[in-house]
C-alpha positions as semicolon CSV with decimal commas, in nm:
position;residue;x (nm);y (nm);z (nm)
1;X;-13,093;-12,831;5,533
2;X;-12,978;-13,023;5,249
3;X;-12,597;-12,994;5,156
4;X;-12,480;-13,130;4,804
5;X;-12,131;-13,276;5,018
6;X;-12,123;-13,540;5,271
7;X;-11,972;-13,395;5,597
8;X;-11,797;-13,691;5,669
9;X;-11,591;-13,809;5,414
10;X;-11,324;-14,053;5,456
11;X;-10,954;-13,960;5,360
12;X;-10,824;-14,028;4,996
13;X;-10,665;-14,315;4,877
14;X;-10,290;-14,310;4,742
15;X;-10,415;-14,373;4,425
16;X;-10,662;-14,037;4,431
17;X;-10,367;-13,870;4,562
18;X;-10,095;-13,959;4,313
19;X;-10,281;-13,928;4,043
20;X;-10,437;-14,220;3,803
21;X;-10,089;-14,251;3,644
22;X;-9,888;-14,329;3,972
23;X;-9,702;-13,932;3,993
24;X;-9,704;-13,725;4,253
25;X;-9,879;-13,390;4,193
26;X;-9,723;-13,084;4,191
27;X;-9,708;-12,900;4,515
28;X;-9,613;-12,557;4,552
29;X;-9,303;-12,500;4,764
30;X;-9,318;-12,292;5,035
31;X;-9,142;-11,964;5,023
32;X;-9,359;-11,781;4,786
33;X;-9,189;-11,892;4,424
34;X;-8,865;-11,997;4,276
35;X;-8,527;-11,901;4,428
36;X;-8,408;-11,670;4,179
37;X;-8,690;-11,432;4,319
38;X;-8,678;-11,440;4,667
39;X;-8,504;-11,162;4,833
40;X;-8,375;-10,850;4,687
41;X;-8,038;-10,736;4,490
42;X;-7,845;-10,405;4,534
43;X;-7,556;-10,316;4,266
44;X;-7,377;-9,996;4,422
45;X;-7,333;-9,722;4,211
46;X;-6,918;-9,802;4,165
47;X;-6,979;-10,128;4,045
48;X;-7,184;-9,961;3,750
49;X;-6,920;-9,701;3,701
50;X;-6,647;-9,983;3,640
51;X;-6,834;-10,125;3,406
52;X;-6,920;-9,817;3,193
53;X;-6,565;-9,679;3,239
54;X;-6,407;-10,054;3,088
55;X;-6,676;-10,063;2,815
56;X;-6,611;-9,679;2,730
57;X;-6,249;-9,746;2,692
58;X;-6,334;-10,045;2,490
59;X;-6,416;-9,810;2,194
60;X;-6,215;-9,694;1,940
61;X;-6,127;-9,273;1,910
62;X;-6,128;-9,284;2,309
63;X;-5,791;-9,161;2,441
64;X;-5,909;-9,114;2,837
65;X;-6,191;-9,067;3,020
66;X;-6,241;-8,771;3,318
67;X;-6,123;-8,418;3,272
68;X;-5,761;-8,270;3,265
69;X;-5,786;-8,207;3,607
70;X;-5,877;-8,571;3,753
71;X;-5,636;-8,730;3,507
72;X;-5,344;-8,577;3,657
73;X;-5,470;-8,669;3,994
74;X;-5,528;-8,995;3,879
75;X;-5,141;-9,034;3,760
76;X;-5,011;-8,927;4,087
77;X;-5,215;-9,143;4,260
78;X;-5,115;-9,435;4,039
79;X;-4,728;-9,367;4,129
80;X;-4,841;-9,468;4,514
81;X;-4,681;-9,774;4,588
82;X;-4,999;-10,067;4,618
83;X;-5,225;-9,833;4,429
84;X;-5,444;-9,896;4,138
85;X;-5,560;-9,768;3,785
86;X;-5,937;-9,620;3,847
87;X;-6,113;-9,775;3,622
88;X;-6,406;-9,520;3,688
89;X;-6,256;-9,219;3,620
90;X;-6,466;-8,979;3,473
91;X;-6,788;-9,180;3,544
92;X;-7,059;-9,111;3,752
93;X;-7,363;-9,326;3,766
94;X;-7,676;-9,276;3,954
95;X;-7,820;-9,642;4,010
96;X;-8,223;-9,687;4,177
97;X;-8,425;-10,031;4,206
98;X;-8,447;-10,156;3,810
99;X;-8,264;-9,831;3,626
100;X;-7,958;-9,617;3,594
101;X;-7,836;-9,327;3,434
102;X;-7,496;-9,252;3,340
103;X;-7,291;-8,954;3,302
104;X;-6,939;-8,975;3,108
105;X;-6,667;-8,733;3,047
106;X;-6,453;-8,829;2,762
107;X;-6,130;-8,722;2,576
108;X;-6,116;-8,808;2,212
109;X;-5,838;-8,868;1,976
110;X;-5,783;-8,627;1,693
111;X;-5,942;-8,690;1,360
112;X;-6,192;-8,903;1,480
113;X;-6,602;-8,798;1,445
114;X;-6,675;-8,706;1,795
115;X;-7,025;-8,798;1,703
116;X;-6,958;-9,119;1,610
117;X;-6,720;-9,215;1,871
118;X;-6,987;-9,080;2,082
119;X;-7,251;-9,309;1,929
120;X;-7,016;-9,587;1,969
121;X;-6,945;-9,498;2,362
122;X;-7,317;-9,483;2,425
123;X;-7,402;-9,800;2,208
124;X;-7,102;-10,047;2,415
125;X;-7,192;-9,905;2,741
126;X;-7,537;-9,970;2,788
127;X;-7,465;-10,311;2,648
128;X;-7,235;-10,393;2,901
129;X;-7,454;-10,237;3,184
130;X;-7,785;-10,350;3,136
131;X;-7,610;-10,768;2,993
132;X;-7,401;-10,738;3,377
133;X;-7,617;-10,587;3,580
134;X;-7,971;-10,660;3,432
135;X;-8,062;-10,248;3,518
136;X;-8,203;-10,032;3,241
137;X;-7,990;-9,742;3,098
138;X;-8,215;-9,490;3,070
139;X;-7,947;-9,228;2,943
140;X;-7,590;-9,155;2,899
141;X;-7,465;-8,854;2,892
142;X;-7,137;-8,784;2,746
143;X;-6,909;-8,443;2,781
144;X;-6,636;-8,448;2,522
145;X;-6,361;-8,248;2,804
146;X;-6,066;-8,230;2,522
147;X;-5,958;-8,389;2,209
148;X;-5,588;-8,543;2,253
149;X;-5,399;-8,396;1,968
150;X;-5,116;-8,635;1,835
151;X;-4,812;-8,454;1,978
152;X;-4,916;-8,363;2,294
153;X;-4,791;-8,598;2,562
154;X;-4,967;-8,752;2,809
155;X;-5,015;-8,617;3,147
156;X;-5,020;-8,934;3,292
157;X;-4,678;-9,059;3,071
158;X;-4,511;-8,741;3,200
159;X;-4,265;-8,763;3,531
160;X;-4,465;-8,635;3,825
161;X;-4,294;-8,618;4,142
162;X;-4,508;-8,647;4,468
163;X;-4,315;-8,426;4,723
């Protein structure tokens, strides 16, 4: 049998293996590609509520954000010594691998188009999502819960006493 390549072929020189101009060639790393892809990243469903709620607030025609109900929870809460403002109030966000979908419940400010301030609410918070957290918004889903009328007060400005 005949074979076209010599079984018994000496090493390469430096020069074959650096190439005629002197460089190294390129060698593929180990590890299966660059950095930024090895291994995995999980953003928990809070994290993308925070975001949404700050970005929903962001917009003007938005007075609060959760229902009646959670607001005034919210405000006695708040009045707990070492406690903080939720942020994610009224925001609940299902997150998978590479998507999320959001649901919001708003209060708007009288006068304003709830349409548009919806448009805008939708428009600011899938910006900030999917620019922080790289996930697609496939939907948001906003519930207008009450329109803040301009001499109401607020339940959260009022004096609520934790007994």
């Amino acid at each position: 049998m005949s074979d076209s390549t010599p079984r018994n072929q000496s090493a390469p020189s430096a020069t074959e293996l650096s190439g005629e101009d002197g460089r190294k060639p390129s060698v593929t790393k180990r590890g299966g590609g660059p950095p930024a892809t090895r291994g995995r990243t999980t953003i928990a469903d809070g994290v993308v509520e925070k975001i949404a709620g700050l970005a929903a607030r962001d917009v003007l025609g938005v007075h609060a954000l959760g229902s009646g109900i959670s607001r005034t929870f919210g405000a006695v809460r708040e009045r707990v010594p070492g406690a903080t403002r939720s942020v994610s109030r009224g925001v609940k966000a299902e997150v998978g691998e590479v998507q999320t979908a959001l649901d919001l419940e708003i209060v708007v400010d009288y006068g304003v188009s709830i349409t548009q301030v919806a448009a805008a609410v939708r428009e600011n918070v899938i910006a900030a999502v999917e620019r922080m957290t790289g996930l697609e918004v496939v939907e948001v889903n906003i519930a207008v819960s009450d329109v803040k009328l301009p001499e109401e007060e607020d339940e959260e400005d009022q004096d609520i006493r934790v007994q």
